[in-house]
C-alpha positions in Angstrom: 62.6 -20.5 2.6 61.9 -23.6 0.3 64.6 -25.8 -1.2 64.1 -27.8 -4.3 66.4 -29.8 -6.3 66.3 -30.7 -10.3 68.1 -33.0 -12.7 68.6 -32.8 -16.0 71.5 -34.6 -18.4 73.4 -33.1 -20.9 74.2 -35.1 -24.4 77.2 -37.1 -23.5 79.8 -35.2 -25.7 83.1 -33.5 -23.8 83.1 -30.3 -26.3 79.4 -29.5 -25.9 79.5 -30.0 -21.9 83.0 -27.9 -22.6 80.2 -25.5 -24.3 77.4 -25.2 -21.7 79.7 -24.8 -18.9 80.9 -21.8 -20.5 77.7 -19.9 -21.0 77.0 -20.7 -17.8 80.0 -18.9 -16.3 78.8 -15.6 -17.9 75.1 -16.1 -18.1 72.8 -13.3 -19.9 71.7 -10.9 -17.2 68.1 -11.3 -18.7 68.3 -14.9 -17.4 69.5 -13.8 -13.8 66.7 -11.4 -14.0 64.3 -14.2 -14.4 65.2 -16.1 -12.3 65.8 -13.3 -9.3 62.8 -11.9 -10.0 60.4 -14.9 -9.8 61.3 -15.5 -6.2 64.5 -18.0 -6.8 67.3 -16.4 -3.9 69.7 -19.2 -4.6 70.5 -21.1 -7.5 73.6 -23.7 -7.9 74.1 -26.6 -10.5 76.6 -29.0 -9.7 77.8 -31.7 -12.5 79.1 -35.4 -12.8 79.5 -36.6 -16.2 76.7 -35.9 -17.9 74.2 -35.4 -15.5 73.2 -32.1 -14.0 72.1 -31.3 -10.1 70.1 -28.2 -9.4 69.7 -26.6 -6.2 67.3 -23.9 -5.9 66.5 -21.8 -2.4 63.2 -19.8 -2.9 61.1 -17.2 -1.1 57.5 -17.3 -0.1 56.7 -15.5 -3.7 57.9 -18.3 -5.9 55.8 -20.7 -8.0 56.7 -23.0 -10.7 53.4 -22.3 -12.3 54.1 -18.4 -12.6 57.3 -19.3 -13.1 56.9 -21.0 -16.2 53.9 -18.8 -17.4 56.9 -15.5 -17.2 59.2 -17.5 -18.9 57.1 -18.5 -21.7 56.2 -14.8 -22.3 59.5 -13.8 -22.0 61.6 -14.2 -25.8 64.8 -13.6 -23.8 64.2 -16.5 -22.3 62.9 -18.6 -24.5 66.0 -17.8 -26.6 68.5 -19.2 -23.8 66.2 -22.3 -23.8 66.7 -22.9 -26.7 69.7 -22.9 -27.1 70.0 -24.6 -23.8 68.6 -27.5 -25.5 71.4 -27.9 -28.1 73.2 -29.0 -25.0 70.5 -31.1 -23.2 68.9 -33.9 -23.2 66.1 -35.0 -21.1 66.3 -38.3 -18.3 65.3 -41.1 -19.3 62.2 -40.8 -17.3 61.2 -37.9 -18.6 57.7 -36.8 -20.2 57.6 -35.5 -23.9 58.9 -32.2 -23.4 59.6 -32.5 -19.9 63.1 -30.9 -18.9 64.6 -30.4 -15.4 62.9 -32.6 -13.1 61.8 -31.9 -9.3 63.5 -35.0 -7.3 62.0 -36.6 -4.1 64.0 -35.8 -0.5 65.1 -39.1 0.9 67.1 -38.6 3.5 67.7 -35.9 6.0 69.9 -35.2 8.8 
């Protein structure tokens, strides 16, 4: 089992964090599909402020490259990211296009 963790911000506005939050307590069971499907076993995304923490646990199956190629065939998808976006906004450090992005392990005890 694999752990990786993301980050990703969300536009600094209380009624659109308000807004995400909520689709995210009820999200579309096409998404949970997705994500189940592709080999993701855990997911959590943990918030302060504005900026988002993902933590995902994965089996032996999971890619990001297929990942990403079943998710960009998928309009279900593609529809949540979307409007996923109206609520994001990528770090500073991010490439053109780039969203969620893998961080570096430090530290481990």
């Amino acid at each position: 089992m694999k752990r990786y963790c993301l980050a990703l911000d969300l536009k600094d506005d209380p009624a659109l964090i308000a807004e995400y939050e909520a689709y995210h307590r009820k999200v579309w069971p096409e998404i949970l599909a997705s994500i189940t499907t592709s080999g993701i076993t855990s997911m959590e995304i943990y918030r302060v402020r504005n900026r988002l923490f993902m933590i995902m646990e994965v089996n032996d199956s999971f890619s990001f490259e297929k990942k990403s190629k079943a998710d960009l065939a998928n309009p279900k998808v593609q529809e949540w990211e979307r409007l996923m976006w109206n609520y994001q906004q990528a770090l500073p450090s991010a490439r053109p296009g780039e969203k969620w992005m893998l961080m570096e392990k430090i530290f481990s005890l």
